[in-house]
N, CA, C and O atoms as a GROMACS GRO file, in nm:
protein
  264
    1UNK      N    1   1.485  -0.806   0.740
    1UNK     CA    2   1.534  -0.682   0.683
    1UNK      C    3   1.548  -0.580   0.795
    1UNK      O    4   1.483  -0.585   0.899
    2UNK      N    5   1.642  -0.483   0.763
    2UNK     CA    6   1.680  -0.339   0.906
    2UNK      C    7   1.553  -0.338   0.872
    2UNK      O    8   1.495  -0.387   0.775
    3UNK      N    9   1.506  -0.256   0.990
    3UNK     CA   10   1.432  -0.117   1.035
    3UNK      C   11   1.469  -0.026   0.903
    3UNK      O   12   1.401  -0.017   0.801
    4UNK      N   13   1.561   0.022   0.924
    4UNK     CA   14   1.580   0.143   0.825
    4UNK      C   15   1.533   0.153   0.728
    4UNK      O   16   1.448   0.222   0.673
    5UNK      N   17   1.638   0.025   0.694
    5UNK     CA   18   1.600  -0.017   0.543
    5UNK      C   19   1.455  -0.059   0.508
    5UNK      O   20   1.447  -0.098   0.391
    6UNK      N   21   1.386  -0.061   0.548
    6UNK     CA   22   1.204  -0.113   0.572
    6UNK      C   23   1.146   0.006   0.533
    6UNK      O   24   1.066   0.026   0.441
    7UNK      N   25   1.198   0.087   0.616
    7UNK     CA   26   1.116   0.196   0.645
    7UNK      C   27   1.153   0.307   0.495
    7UNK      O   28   1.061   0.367   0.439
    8UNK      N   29   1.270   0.315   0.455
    8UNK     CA   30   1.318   0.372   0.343
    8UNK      C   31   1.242   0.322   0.145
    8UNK      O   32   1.203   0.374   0.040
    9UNK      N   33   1.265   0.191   0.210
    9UNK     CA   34   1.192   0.114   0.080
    9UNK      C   35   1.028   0.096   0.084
    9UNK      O   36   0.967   0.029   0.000
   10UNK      N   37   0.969   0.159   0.186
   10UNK     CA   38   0.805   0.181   0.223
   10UNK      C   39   0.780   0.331   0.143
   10UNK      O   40   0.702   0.351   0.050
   11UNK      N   41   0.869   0.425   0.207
   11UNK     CA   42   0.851   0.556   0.165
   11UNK      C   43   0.865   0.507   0.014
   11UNK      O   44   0.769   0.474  -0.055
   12UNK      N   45   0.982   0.508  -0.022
   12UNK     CA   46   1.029   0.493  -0.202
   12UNK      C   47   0.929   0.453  -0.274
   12UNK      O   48   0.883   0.520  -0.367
   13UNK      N   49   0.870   0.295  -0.226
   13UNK     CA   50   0.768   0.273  -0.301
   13UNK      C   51   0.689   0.321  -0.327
   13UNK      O   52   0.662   0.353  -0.442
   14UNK      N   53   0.600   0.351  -0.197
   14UNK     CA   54   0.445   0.468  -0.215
   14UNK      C   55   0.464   0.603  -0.248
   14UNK      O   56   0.364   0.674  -0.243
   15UNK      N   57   0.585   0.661  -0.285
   15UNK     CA   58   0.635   0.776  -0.364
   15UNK      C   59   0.574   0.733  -0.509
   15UNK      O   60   0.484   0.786  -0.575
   16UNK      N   61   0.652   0.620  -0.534
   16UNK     CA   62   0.645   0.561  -0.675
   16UNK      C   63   0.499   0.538  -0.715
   16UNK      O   64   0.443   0.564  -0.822
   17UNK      N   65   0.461   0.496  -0.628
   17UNK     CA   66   0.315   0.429  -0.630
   17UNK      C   67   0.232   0.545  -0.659
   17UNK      O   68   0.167   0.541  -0.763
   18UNK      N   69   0.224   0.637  -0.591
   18UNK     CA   70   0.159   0.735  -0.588
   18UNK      C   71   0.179   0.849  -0.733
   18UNK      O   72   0.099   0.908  -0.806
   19UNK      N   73   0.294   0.843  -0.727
   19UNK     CA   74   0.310   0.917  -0.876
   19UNK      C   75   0.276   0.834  -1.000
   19UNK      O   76   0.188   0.884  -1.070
   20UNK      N   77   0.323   0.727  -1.038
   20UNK     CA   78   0.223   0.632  -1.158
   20UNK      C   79   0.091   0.643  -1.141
   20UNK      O   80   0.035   0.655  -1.250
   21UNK      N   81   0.004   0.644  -1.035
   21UNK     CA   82  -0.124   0.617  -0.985
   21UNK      C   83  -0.170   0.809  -1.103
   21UNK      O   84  -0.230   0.830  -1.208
   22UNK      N   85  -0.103   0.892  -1.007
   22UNK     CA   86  -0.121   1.028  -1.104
   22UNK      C   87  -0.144   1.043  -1.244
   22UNK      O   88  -0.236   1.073  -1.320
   23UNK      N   89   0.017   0.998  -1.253
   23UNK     CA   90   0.000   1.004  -1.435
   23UNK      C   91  -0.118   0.884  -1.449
   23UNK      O   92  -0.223   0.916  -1.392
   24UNK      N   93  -0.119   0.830  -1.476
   24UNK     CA   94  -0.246   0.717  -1.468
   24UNK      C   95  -0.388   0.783  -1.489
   24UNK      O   96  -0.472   0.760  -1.577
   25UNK      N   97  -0.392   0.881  -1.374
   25UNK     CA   98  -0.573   0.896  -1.344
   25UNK      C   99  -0.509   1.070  -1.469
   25UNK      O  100  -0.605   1.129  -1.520
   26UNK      N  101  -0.436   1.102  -1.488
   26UNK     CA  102  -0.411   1.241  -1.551
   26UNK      C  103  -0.498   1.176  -1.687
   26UNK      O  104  -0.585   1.248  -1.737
   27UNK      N  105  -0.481   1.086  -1.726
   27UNK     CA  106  -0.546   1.070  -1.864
   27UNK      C  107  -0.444   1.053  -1.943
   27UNK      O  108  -0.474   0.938  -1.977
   28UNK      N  109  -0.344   1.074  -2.003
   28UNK     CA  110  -0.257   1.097  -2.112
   28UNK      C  111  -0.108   1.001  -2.059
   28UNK      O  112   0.007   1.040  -2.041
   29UNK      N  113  -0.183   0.828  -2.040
   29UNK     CA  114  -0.133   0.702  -2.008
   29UNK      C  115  -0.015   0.634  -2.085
   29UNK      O  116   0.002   0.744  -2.138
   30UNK      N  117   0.054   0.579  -2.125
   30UNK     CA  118   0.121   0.493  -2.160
   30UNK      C  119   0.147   0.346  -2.117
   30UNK      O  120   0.154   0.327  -1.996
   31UNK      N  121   0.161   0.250  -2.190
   31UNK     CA  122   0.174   0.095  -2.117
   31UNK      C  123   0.276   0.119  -2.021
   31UNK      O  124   0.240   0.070  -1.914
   32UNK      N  125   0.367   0.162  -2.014
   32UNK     CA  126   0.520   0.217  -1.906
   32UNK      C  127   0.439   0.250  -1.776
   32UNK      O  128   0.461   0.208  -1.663
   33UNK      N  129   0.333   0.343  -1.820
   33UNK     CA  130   0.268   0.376  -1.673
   33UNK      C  131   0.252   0.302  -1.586
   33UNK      O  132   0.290   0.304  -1.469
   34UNK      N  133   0.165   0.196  -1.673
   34UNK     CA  134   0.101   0.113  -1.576
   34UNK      C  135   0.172  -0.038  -1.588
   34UNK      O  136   0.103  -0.129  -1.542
   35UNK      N  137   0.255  -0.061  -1.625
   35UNK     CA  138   0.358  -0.141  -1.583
   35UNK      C  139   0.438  -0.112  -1.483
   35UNK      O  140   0.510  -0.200  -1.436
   36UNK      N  141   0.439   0.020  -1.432
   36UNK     CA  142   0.557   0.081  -1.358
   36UNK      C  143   0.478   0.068  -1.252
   36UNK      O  144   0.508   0.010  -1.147
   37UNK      N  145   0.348   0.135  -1.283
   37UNK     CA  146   0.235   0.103  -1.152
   37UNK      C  147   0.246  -0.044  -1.065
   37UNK      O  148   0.237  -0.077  -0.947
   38UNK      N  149   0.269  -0.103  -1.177
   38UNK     CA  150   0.209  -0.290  -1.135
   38UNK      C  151   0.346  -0.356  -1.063
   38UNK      O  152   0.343  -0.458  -0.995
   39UNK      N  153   0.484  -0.265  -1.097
   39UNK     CA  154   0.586  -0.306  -1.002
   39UNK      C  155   0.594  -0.239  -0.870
   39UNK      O  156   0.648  -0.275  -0.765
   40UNK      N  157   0.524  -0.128  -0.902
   40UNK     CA  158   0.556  -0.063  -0.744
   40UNK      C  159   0.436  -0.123  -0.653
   40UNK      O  160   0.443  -0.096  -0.533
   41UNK      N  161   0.315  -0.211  -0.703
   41UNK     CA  162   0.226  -0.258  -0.580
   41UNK      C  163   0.283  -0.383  -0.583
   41UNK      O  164   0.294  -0.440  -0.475
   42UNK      N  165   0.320  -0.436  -0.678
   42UNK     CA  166   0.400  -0.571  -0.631
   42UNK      C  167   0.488  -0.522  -0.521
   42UNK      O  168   0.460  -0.549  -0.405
   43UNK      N  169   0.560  -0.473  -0.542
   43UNK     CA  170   0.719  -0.383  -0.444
   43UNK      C  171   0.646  -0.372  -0.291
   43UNK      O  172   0.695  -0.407  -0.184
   44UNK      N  173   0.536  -0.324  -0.311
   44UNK     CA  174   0.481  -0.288  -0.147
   44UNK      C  175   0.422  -0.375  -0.142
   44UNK      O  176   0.333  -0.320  -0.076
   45UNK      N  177   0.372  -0.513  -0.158
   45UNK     CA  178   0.328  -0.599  -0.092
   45UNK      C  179   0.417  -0.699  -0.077
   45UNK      O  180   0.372  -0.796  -0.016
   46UNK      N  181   0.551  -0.708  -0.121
   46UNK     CA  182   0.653  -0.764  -0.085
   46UNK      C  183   0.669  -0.660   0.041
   46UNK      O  184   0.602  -0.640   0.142
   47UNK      N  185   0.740  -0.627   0.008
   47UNK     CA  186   0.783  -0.522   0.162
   47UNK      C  187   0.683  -0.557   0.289
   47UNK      O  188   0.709  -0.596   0.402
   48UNK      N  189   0.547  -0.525   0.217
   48UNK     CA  190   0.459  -0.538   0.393
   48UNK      C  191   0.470  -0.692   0.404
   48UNK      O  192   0.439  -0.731   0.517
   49UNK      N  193   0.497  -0.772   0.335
   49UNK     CA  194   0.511  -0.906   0.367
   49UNK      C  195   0.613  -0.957   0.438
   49UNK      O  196   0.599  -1.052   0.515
   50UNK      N  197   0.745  -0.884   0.411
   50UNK     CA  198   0.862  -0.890   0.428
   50UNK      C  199   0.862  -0.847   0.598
   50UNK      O  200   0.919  -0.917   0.682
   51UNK      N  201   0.797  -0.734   0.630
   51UNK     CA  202   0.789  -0.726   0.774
   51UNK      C  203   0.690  -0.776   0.905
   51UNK      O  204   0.687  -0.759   1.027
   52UNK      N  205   0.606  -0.854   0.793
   52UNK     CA  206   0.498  -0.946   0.877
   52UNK      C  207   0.588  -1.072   0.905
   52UNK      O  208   0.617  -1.100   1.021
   53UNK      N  209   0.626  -1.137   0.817
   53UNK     CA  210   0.720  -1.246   0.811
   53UNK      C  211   0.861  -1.226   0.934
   53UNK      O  212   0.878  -1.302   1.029
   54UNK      N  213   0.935  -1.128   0.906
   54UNK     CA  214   1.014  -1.075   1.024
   54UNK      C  215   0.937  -1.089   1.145
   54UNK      O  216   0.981  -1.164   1.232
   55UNK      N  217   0.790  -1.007   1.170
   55UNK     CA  218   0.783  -0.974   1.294
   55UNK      C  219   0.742  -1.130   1.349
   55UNK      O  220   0.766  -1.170   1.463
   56UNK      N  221   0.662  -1.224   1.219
   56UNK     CA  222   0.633  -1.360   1.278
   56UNK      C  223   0.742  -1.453   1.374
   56UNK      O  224   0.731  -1.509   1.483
   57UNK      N  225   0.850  -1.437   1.277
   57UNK     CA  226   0.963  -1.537   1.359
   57UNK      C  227   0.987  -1.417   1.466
   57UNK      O  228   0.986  -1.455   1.583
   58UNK      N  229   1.012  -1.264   1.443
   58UNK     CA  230   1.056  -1.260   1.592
   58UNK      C  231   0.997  -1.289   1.736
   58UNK      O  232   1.039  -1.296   1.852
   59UNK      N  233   0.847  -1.304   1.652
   59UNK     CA  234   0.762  -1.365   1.810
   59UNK      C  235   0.775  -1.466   1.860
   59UNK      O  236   0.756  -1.483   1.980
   60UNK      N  237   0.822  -1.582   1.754
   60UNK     CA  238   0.853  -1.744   1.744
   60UNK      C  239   0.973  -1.719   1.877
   60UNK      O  240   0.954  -1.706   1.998
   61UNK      N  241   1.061  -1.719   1.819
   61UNK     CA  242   1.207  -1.636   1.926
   61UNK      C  243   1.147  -1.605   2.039
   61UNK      O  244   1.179  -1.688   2.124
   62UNK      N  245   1.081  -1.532   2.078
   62UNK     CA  246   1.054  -1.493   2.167
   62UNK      C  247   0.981  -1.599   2.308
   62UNK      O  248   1.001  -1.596   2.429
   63UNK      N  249   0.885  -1.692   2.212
   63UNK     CA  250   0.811  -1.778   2.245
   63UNK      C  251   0.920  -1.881   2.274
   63UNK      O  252   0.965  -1.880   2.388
   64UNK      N  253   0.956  -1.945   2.210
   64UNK     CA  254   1.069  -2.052   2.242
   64UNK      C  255   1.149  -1.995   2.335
   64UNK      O  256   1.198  -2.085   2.404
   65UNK      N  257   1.194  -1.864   2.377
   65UNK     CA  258   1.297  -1.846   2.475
   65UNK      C  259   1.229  -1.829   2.612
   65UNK      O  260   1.298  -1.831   2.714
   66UNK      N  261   1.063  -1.808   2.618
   66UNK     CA  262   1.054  -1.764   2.739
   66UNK      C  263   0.997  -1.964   2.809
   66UNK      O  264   0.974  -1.983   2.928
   0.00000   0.00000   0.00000
């Protein structure tokens, strides 16, 4: 995945994350909340996976070329 795009869909999420997490601890919950909650930590542990996985092969690359 870009850079950019990494870095854009990191912010977005933990925006998201962080605001469900709110309404959540506010008290006055709905199942939506915390369903919405449970996609946005799925969402960021895809993502941080998504750039561990990137940075793995780019070391691979790196290794095989030198």
């Amino acid at each position: 995945m870009k850079t950019k795009l990494t870095i854009f869909l990191s912010i977005l999420v933990i925006y998201n994350g962080i605001r469900y997490l709110v309404y959540i601890m506010d008290g006055s919950t709905h199942t939506y909340d915390y369903v919405m909650f449970s996609i946005n930590v799925l969402a960021l542990v895809l993502v941080i996976y998504s750039i561990l996985k990137d940075r793995s092969l780019n070391n691979r690359k790196k290794r095989k070329n030198s």
